[in-house]
C-alpha positions in Angstrom: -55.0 24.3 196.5 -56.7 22.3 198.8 -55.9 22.5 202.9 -54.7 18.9 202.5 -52.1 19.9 199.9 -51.1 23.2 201.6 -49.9 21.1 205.0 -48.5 19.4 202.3 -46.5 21.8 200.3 -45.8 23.2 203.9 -44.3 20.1 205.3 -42.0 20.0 202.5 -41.0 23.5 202.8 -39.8 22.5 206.2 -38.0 19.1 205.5 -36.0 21.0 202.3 -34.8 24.5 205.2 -34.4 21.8 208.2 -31.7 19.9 205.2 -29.9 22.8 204.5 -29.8 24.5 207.6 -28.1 21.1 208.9 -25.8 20.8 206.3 -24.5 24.3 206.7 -24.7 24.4 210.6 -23.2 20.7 210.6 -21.0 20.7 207.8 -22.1 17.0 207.1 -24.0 16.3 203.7 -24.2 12.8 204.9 -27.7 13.8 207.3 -29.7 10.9 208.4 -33.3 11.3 207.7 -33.9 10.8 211.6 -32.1 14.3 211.9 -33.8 15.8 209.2 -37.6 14.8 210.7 -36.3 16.1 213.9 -35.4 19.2 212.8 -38.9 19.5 210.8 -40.5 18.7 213.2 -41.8 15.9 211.1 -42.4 12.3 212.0 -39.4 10.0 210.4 -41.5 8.0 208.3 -42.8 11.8 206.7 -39.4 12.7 204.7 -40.1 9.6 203.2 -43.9 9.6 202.4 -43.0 12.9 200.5 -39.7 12.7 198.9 -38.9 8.9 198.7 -35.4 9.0 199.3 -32.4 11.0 201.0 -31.6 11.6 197.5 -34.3 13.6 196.5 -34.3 15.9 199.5 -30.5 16.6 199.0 -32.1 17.4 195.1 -35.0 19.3 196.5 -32.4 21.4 198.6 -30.6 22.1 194.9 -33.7 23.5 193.4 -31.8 26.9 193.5 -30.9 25.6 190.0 -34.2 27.0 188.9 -33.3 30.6 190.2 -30.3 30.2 188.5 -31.6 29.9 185.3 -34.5 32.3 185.5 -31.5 35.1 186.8 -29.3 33.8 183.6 -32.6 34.4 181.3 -32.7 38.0 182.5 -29.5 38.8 181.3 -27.8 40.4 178.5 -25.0 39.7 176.3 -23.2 40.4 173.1 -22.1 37.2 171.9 -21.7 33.7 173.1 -18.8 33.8 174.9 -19.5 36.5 176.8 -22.5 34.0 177.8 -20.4 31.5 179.1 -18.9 34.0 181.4 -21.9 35.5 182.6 -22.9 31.6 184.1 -20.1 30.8 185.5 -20.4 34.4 187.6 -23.5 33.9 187.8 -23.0 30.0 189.3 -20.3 31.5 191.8 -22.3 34.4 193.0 -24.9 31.6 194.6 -21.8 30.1 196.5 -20.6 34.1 197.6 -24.0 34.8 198.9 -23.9 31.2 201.0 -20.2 30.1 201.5 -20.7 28.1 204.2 -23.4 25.7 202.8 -21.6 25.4 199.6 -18.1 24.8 200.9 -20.1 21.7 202.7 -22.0 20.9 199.8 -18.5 20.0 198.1 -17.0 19.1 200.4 -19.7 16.1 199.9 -18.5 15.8 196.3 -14.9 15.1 196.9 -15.5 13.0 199.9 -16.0 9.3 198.7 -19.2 8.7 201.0 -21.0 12.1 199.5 -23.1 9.9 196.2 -25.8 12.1 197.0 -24.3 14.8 196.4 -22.7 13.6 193.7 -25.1 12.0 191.8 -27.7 15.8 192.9 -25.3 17.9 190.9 -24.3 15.7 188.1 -27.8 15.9 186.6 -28.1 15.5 183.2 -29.4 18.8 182.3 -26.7 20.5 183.8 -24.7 19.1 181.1 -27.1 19.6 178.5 -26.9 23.7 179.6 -23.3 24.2 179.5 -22.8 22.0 176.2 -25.2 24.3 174.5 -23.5 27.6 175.5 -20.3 26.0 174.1 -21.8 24.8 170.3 -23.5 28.4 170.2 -19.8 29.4 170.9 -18.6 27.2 168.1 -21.8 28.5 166.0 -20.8 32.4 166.1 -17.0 31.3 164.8 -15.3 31.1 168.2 -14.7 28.0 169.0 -11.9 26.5 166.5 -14.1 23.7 164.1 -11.8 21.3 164.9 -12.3 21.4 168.6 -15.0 18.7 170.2 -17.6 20.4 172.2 -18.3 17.6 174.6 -14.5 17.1 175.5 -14.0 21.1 176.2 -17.1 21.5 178.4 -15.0 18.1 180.8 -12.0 20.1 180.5 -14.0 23.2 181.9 -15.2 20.9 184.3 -11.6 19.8 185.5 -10.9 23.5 185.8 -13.5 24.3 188.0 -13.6 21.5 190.3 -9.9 22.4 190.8 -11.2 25.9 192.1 -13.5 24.5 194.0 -11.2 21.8 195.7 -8.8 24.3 196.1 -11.7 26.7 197.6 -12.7 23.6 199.8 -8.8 23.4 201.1 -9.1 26.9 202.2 -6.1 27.4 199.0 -8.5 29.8 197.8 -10.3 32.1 199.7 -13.8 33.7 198.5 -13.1 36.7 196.6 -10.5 35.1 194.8 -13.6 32.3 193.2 -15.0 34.6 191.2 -11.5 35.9 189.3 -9.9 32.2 189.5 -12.8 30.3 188.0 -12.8 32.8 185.3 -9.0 33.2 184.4 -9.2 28.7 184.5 -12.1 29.2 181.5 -10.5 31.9 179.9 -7.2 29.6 179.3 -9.0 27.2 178.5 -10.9 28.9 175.9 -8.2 30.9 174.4 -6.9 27.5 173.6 -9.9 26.4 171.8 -10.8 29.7 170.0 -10.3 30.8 166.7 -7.5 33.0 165.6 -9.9 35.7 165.0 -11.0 35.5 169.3 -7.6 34.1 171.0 -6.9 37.9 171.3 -10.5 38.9 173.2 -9.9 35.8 175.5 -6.2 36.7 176.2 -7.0 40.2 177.1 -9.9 38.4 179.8 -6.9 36.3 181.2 -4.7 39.3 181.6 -7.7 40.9 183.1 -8.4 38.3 185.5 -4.9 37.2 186.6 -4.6 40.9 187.2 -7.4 40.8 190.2 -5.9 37.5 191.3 -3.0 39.0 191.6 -3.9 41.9 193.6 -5.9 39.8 196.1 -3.1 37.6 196.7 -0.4 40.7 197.8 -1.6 41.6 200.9 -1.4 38.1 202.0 2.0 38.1 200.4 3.0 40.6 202.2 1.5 39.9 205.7 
């Protein structure tokens, strides 16, 4: 790489920390690009010499998408299902590890102003990812045949932007993502599976409203 295109790649680097620093330090998805430069270190007009838009730095500052899916290739599963599980852990450890940029991050999606935001994590192979861990599902028998793929993976949708509203609210603290997003899927699983895996899935709902449960009694009790 040429010296030109390492200040380059460098500059970038800095726009893409100095936007999520921000957001997490701020709490405001809705950064100006004036701010952003600022924080670079950057003239104003560089953001958009090398991104184009607000847009694409908000999608730039998502790239951990491509972690994500190099951590999902390393692991190992028996069946499907189990696959289904291991993304949404695995999507929910990224927000553990950084609560406080996330929690801003949706906070941008439910607010009506965040399209950015909205717009960076609706991307279209997103979709394409979960709808194909749901037909391998319905491949290996356990996803009833009856049962439209597209239309479970929005309901699984609903669930977990509930938990993360609800997470957002401050309803639901941290530790309790992991076991709530999970007990939400397995219900809505169970009702979509075969005969032959409604027991597997039911024994993952007892399992999980059992950790729910005992994360909620000290509160209970306070």
């Amino acid at each position: 790489m040429s010296r030109r295109e390492d200040a380059k790649t460098e500059r970038r680097h800095r726009i893409v920390t100095a936007a999520r620093d921000l957001i997490r330090e701020t709490g405001d998805t809705g950064l100006s690009m004036r701010a952003i430069a600022a924080r670079a270190h950057v003239s104003l007009s560089t953001p958009y010499n090398l991104f184009g838009s607000k847009r694409a730095i908000v999608l730039a500052v998502l790239e951990d998408i491509e972690e994500f899916h190099e951590r999902f290739a390393r692991l190992k599963s028996l069946d499907a299902v189990e696959r289904i599980f291991q993304a949404l852990a695995l999507s929910i450890r990224f927000y553990v590890e950084d609560p406080d940029f996330y929690r801003t991050l949706w906070t941008g999606v439910f607010d009506m102003s965040g399209k950015e935001v909205r717009q960076a994590l609706a991307r279209p192979e997103r979709g394409a990812f979960w709808l194909s861990l749901i037909n391998a599902a319905a491949a290996e028998g356990a996803i009833a045949p009856a049962i439209d793929a597209a239309l479970l993976m929005r309901d699984l949708d609903f669930a977990f932007g509930a938990v993360m509203l609800n997470w957002v609210l401050g309803a639901l603290s941290t530790d309790e993502l992991d076991p709530a997003a999970a007990h939400a899927y397995a219900l809505a699983l169970g009702g979509a599976a075969t005969p032959a895996w409604r027991e597997r899935l039911a024994a993952r709902v007892a399992a999980t409203q059992e950790t729910l449960l005992k994360l909620r009694r000290p509160a209970d009790a306070a």
